[in-house]
PDB file of N, H, CA, C and O in Angstrom:
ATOM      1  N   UNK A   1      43.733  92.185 100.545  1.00  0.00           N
ATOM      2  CA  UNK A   1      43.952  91.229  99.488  1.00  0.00           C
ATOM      3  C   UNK A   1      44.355  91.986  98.220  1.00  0.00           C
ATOM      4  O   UNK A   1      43.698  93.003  97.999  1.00  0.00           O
ATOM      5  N   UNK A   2      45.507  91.609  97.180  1.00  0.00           N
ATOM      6  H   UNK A   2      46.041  90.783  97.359  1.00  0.00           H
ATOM      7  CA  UNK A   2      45.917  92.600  96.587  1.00  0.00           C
ATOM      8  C   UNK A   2      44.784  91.467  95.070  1.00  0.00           C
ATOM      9  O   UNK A   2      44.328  90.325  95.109  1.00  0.00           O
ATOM     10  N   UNK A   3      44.763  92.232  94.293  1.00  0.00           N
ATOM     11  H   UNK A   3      45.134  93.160  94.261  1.00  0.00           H
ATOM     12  CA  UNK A   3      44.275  92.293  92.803  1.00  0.00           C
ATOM     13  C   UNK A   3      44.769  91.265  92.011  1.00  0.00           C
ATOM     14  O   UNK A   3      45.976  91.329  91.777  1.00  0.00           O
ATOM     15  N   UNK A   4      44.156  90.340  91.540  1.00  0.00           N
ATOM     16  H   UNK A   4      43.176  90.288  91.730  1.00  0.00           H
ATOM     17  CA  UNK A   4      44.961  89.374  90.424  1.00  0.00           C
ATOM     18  C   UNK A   4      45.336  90.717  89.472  1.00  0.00           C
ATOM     19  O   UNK A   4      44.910  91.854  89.268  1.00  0.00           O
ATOM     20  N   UNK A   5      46.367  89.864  89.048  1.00  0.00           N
ATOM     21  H   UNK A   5      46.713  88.941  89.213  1.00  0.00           H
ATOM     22  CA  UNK A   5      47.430  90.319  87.647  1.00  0.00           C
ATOM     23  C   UNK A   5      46.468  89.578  86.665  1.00  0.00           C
ATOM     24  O   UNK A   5      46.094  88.421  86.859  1.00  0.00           O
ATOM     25  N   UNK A   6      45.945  90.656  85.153  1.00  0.00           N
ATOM     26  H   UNK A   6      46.248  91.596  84.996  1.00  0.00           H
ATOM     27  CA  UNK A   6      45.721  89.663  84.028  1.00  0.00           C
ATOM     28  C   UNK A   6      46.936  89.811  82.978  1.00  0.00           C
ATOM     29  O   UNK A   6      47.730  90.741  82.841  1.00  0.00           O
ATOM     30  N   UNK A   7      46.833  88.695  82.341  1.00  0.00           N
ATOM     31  H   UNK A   7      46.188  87.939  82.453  1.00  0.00           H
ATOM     32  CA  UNK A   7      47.382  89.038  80.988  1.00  0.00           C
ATOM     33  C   UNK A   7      46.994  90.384  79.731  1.00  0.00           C
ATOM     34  O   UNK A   7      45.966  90.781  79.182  1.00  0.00           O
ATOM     35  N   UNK A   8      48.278  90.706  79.696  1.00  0.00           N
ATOM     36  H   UNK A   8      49.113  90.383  80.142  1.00  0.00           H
ATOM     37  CA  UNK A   8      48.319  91.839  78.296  1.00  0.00           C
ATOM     38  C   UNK A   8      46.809  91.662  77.952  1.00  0.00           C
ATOM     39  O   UNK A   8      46.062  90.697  78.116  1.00  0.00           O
ATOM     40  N   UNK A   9      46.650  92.592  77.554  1.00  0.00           N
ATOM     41  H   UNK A   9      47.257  93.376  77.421  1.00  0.00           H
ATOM     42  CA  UNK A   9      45.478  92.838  76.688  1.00  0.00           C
ATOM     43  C   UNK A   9      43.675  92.042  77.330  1.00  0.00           C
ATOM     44  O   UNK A   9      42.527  92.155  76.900  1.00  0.00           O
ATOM     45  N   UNK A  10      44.249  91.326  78.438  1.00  0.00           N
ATOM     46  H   UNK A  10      45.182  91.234  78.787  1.00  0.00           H
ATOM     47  CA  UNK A  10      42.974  91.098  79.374  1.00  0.00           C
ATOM     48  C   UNK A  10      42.159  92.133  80.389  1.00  0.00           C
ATOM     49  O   UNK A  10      42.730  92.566  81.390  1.00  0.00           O
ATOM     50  N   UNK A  11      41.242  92.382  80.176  1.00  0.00           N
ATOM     51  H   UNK A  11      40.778  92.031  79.363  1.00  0.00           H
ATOM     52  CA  UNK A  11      40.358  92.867  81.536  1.00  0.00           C
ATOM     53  C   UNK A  11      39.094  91.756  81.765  1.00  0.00           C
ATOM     54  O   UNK A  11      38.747  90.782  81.098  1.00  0.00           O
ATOM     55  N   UNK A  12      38.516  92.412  83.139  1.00  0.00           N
ATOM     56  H   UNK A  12      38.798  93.204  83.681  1.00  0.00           H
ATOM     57  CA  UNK A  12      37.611  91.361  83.867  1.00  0.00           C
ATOM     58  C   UNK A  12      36.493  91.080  82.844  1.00  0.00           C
ATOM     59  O   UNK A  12      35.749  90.111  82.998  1.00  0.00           O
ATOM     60  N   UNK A  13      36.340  92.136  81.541  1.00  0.00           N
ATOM     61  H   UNK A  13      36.943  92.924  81.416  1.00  0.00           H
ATOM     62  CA  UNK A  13      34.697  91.553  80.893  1.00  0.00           C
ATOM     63  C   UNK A  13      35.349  90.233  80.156  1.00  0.00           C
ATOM     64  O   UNK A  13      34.737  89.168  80.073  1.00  0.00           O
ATOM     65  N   UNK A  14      36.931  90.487  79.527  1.00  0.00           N
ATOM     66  H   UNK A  14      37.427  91.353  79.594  1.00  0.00           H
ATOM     67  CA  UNK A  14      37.086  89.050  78.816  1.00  0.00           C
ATOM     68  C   UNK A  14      37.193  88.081  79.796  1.00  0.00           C
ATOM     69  O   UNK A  14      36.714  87.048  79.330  1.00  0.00           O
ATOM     70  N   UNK A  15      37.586  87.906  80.926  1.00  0.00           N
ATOM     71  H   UNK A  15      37.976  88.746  81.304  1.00  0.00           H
ATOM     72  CA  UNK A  15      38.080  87.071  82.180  1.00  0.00           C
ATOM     73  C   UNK A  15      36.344  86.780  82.015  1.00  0.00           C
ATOM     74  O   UNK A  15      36.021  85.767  81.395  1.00  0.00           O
ATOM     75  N   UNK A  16      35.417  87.543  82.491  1.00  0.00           N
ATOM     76  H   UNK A  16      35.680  88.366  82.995  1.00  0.00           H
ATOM     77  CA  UNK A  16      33.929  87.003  82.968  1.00  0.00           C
ATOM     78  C   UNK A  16      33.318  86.843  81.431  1.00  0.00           C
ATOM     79  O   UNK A  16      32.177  86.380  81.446  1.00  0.00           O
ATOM     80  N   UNK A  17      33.851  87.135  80.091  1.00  0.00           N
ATOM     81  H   UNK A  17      34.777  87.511  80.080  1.00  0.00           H
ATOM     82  CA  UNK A  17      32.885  86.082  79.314  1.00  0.00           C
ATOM     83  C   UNK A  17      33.550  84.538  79.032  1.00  0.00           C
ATOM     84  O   UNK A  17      32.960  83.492  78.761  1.00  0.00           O
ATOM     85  N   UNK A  18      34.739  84.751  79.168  1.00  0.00           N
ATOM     86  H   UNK A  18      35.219  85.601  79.388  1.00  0.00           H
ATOM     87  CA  UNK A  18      35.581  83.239  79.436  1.00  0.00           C
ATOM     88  C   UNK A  18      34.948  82.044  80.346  1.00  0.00           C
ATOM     89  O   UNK A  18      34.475  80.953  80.031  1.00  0.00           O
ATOM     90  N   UNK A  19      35.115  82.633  81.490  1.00  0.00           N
ATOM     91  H   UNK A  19      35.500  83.520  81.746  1.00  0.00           H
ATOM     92  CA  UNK A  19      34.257  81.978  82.539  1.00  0.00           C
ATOM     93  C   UNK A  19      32.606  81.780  82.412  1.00  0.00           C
ATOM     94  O   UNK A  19      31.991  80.834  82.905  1.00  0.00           O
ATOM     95  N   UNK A  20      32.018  82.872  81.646  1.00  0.00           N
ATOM     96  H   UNK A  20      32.518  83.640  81.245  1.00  0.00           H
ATOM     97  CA  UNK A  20      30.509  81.934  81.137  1.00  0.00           C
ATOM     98  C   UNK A  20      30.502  80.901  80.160  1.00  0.00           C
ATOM     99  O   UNK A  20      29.804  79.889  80.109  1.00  0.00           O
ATOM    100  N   UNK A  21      31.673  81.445  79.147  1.00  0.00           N
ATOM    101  H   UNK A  21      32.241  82.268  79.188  1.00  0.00           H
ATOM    102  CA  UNK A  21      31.455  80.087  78.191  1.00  0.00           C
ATOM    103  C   UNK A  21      31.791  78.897  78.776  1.00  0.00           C
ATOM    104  O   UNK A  21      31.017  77.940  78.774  1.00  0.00           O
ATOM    105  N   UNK A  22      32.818  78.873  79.250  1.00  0.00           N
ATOM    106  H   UNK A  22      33.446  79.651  79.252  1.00  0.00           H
ATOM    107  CA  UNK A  22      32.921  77.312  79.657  1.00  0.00           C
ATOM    108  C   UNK A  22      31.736  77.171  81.021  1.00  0.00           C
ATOM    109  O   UNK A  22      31.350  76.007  81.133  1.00  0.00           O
ATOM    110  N   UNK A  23      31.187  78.019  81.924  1.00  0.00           N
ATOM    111  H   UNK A  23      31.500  78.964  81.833  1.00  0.00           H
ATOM    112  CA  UNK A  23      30.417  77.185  83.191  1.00  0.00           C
ATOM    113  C   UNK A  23      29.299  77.379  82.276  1.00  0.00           C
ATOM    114  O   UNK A  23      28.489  77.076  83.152  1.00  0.00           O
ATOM    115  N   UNK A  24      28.264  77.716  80.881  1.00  0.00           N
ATOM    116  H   UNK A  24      28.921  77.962  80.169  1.00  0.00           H
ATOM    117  CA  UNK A  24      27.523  77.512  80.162  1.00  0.00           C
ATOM    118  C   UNK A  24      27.339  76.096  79.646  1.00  0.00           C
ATOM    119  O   UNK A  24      26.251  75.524  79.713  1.00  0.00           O
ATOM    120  N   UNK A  25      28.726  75.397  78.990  1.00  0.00           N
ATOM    121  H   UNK A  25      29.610  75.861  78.936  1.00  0.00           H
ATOM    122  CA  UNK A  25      29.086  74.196  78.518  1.00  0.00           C
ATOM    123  C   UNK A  25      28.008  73.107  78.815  1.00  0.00           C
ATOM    124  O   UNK A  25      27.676  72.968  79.992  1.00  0.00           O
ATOM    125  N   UNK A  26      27.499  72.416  77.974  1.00  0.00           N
ATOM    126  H   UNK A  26      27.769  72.530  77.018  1.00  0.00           H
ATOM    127  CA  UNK A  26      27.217  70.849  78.596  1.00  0.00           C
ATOM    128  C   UNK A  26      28.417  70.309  78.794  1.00  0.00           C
ATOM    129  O   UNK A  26      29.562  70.754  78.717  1.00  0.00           O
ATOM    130  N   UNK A  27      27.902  69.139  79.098  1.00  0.00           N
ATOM    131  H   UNK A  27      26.972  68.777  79.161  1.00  0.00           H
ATOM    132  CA  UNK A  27      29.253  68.109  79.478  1.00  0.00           C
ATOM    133  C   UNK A  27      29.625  68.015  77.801  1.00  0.00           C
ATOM    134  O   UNK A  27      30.583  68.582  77.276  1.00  0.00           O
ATOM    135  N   UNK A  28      28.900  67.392  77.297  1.00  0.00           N
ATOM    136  H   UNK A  28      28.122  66.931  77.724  1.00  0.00           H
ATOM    137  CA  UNK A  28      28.743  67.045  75.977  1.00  0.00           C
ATOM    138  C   UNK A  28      29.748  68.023  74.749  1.00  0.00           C
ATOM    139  O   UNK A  28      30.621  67.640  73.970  1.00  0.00           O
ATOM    140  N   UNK A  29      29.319  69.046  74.937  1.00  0.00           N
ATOM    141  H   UNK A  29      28.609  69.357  75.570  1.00  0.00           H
ATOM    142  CA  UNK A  29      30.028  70.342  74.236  1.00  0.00           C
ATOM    143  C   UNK A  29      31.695  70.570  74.929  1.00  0.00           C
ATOM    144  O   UNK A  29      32.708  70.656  74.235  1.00  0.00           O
ATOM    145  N   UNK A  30      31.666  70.631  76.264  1.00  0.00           N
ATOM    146  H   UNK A  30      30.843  70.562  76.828  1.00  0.00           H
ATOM    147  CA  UNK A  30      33.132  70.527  76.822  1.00  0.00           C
ATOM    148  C   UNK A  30      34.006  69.030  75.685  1.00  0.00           C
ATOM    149  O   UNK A  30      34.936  69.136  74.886  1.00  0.00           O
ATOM    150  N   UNK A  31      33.113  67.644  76.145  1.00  0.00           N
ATOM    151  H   UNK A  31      32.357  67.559  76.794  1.00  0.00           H
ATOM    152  CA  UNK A  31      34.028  66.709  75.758  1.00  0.00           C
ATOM    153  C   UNK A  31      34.338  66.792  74.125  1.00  0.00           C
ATOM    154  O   UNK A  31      35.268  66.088  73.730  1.00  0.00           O
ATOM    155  N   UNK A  32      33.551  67.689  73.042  1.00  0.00           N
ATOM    156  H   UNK A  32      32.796  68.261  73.363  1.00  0.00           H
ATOM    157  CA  UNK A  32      33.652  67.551  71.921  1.00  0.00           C
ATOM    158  C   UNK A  32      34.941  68.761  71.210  1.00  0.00           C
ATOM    159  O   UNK A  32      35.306  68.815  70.035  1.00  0.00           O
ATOM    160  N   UNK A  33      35.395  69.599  72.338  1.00  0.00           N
ATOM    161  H   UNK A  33      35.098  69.555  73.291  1.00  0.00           H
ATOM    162  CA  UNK A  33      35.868  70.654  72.361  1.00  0.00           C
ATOM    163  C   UNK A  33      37.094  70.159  72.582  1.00  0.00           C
ATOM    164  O   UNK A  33      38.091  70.403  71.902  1.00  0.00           O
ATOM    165  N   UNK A  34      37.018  69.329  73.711  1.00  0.00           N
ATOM    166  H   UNK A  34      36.208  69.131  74.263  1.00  0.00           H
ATOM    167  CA  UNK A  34      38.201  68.349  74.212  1.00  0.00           C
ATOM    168  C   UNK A  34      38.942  67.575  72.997  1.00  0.00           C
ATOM    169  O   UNK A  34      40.156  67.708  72.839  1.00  0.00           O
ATOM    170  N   UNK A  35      38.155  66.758  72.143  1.00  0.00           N
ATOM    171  H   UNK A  35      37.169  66.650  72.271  1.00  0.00           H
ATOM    172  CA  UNK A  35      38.624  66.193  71.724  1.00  0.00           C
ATOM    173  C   UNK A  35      39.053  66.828  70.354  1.00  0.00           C
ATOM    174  O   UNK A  35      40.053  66.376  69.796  1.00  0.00           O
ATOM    175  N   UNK A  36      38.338  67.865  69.782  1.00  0.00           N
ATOM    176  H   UNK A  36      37.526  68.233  70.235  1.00  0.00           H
ATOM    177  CA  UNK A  36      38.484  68.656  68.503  1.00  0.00           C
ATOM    178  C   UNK A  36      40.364  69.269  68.897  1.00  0.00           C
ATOM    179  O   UNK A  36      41.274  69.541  68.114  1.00  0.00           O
ATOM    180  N   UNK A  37      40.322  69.288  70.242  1.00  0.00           N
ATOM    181  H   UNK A  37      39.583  69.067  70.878  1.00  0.00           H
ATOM    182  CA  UNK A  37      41.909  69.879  70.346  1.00  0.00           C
ATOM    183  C   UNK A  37      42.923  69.150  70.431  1.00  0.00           C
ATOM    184  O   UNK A  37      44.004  69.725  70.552  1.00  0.00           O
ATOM    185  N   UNK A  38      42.896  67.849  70.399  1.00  0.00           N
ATOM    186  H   UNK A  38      42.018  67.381  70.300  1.00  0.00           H
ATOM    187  CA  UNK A  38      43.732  66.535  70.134  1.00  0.00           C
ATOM    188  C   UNK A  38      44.061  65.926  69.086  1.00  0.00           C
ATOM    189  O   UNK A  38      44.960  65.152  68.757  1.00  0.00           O
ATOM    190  N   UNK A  39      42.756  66.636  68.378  1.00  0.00           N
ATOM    191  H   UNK A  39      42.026  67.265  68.645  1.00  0.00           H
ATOM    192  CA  UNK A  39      43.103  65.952  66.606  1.00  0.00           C
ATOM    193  C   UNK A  39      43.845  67.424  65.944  1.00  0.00           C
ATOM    194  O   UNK A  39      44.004  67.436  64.723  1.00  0.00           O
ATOM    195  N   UNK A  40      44.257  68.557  66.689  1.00  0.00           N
ATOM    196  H   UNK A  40      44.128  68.547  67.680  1.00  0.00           H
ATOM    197  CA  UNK A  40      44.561  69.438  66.093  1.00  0.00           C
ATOM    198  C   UNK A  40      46.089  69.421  65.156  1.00  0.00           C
ATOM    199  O   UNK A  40      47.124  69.027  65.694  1.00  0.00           O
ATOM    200  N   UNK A  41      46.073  69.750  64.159  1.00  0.00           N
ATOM    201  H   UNK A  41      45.232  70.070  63.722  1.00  0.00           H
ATOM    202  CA  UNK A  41      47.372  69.354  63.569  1.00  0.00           C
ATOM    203  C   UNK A  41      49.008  70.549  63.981  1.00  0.00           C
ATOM    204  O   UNK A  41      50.203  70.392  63.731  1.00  0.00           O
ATOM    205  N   UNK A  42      48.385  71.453  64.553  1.00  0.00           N
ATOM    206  H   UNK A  42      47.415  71.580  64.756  1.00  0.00           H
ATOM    207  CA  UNK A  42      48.947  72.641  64.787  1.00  0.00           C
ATOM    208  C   UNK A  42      49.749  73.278  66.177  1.00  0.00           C
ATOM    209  O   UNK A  42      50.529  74.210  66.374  1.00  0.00           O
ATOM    210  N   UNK A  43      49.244  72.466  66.825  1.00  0.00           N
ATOM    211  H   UNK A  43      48.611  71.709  66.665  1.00  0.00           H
ATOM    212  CA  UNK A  43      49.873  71.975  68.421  1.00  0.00           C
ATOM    213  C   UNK A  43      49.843  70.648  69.012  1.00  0.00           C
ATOM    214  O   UNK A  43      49.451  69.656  68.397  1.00  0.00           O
ATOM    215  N   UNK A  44      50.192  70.640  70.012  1.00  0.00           N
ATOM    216  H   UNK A  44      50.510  71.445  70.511  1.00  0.00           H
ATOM    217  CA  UNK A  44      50.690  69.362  70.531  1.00  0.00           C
ATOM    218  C   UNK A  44      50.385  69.749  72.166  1.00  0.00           C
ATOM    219  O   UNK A  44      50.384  70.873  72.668  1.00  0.00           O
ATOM    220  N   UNK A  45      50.128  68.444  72.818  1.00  0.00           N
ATOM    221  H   UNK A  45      50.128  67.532  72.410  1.00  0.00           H
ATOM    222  CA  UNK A  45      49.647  68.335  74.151  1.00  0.00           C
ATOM    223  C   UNK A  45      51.292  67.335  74.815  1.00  0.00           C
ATOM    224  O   UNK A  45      51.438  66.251  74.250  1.00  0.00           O
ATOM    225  N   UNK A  46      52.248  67.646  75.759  1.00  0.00           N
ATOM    226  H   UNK A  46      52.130  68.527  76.218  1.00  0.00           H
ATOM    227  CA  UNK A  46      53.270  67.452  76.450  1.00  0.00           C
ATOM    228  C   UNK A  46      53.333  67.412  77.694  1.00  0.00           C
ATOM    229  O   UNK A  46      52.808  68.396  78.213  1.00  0.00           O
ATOM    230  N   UNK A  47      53.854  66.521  78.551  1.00  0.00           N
ATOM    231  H   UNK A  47      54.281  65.721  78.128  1.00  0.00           H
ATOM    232  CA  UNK A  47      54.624  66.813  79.552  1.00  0.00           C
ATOM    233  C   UNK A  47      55.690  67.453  79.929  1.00  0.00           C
ATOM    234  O   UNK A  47      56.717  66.774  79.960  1.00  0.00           O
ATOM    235  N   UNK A  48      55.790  68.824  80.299  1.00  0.00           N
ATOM    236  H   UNK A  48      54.956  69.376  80.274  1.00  0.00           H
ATOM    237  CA  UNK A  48      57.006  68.848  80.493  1.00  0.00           C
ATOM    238  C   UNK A  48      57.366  69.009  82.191  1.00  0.00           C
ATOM    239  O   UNK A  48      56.359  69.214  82.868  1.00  0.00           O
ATOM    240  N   UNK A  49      58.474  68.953  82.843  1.00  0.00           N
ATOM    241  H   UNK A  49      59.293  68.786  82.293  1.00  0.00           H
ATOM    242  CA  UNK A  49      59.041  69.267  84.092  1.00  0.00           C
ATOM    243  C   UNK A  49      58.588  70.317  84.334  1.00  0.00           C
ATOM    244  O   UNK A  49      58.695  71.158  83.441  1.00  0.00           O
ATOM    245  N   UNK A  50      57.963  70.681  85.500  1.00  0.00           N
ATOM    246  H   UNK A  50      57.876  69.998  86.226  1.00  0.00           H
ATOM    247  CA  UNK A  50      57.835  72.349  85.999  1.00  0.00           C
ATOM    248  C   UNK A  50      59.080  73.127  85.949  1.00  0.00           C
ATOM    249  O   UNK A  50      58.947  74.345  86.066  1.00  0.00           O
ATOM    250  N   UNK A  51      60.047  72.742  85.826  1.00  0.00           N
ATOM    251  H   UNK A  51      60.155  71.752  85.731  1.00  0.00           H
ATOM    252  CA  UNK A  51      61.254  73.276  86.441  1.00  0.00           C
ATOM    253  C   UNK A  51      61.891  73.625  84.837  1.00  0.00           C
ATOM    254  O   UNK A  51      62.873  74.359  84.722  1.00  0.00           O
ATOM    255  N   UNK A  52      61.212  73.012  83.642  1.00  0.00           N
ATOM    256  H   UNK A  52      60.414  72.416  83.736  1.00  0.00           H
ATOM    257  CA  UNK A  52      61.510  73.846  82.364  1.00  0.00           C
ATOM    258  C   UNK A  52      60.750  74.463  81.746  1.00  0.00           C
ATOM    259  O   UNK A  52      60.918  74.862  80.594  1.00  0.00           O
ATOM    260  N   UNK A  53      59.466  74.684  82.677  1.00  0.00           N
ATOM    261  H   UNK A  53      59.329  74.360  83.613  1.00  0.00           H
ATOM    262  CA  UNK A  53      58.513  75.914  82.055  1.00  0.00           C
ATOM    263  C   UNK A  53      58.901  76.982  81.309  1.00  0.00           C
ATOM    264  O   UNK A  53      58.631  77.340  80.163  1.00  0.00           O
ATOM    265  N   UNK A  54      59.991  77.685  82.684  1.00  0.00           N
ATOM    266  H   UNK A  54      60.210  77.394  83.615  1.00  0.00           H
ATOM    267  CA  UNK A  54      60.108  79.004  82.097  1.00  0.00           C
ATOM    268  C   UNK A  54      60.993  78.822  80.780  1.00  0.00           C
ATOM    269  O   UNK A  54      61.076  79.807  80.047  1.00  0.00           O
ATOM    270  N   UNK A  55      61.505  77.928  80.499  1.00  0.00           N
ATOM    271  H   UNK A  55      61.438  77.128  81.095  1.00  0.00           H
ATOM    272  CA  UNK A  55      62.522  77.724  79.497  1.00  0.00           C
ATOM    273  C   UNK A  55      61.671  77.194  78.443  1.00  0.00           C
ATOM    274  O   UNK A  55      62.362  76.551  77.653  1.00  0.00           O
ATOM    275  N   UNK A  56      60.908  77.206  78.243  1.00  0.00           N
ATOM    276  H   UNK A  56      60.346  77.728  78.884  1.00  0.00           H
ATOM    277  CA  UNK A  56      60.095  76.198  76.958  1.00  0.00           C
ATOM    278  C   UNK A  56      59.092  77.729  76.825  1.00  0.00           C
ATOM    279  O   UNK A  56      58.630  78.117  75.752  1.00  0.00           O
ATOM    280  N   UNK A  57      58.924  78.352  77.974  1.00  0.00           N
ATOM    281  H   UNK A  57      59.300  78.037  78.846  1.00  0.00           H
ATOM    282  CA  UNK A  57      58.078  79.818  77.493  1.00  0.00           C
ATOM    283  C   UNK A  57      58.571  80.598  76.893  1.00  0.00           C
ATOM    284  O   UNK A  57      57.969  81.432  76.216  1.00  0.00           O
ATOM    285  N   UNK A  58      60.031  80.483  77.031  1.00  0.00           N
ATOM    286  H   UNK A  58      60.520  79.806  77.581  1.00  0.00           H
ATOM    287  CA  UNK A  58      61.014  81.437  76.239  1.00  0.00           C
ATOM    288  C   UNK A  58      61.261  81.095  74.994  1.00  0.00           C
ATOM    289  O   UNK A  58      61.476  81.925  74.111  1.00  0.00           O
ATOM    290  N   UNK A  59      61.250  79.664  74.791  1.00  0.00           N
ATOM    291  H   UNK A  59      61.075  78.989  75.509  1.00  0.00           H
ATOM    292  CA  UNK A  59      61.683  79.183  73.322  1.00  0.00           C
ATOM    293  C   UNK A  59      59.979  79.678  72.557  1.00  0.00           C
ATOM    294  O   UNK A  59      59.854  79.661  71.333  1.00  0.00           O
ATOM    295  N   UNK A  60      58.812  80.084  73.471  1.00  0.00           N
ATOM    296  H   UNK A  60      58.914  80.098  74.466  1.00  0.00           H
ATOM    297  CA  UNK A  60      57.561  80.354  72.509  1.00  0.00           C
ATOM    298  C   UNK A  60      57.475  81.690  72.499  1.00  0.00           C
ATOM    299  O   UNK A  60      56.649  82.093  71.680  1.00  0.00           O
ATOM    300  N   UNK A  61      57.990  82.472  73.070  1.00  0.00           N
ATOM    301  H   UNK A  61      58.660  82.144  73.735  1.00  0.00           H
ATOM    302  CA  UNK A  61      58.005  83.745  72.927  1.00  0.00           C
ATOM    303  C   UNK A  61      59.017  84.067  71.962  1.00  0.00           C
ATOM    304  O   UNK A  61      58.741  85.094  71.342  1.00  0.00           O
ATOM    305  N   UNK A  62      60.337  83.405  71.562  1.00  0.00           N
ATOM    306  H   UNK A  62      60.562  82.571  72.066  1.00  0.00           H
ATOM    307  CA  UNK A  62      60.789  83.739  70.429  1.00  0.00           C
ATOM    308  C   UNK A  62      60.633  83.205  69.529  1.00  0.00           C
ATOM    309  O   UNK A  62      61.420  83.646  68.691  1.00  0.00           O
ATOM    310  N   UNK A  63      59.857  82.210  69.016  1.00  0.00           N
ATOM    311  H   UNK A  63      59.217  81.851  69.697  1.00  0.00           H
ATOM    312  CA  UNK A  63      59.383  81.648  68.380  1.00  0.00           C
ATOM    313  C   UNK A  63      58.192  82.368  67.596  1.00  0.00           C
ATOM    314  O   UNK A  63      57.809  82.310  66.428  1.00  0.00           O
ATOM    315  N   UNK A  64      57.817  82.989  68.591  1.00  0.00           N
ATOM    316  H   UNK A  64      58.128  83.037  69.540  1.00  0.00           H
ATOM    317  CA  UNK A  64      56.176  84.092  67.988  1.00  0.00           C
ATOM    318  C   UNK A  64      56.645  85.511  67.999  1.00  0.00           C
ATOM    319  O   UNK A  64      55.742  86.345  68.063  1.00  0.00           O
ATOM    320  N   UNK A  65      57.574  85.850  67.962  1.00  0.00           N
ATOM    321  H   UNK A  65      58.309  85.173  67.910  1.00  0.00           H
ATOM    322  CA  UNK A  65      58.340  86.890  67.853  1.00  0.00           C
ATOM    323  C   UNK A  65      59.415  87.105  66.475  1.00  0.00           C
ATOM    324  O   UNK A  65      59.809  88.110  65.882  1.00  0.00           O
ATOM    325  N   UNK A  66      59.624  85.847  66.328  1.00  0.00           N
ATOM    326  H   UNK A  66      59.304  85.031  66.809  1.00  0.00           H
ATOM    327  CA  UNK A  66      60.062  86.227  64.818  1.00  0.00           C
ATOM    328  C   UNK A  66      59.812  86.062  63.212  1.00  0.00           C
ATOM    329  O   UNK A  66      60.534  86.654  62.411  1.00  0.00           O
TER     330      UNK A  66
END
């Protein structure tokens, strides 16, 4: 079995404190977390096509790149 790939600047202690905070969560604390990210003024929640992922990742990578 070969090795997950992490992201840049990830290793397994951030991967395993990620994974305690959220399986720590009440329900309660998840849904308030949930909703604190819907009223956010700074992003936006979308549908897009799978098939323009990679193209909408590119418009955020140059987007945070310049």
């Amino acid at each position: 079995m070969s090795k997950n790939r992490l992201p840049e600047g990830w290793d397994d202690a951030r991967v395993q404190a990620v994974l305690d905070y959220y399986e720590s969560q009440t329900d309660e604390e998840a849904a308030a977390e949930h909703d604190a990210a819907h009223r956010s003024t700074r992003h936006t929640l979308m549908e897009v096509p799978v098939e323009l992922i990679p193209a909408v990742r590119e418009l955020i990578a140059k987007q945070q790149a310049s």
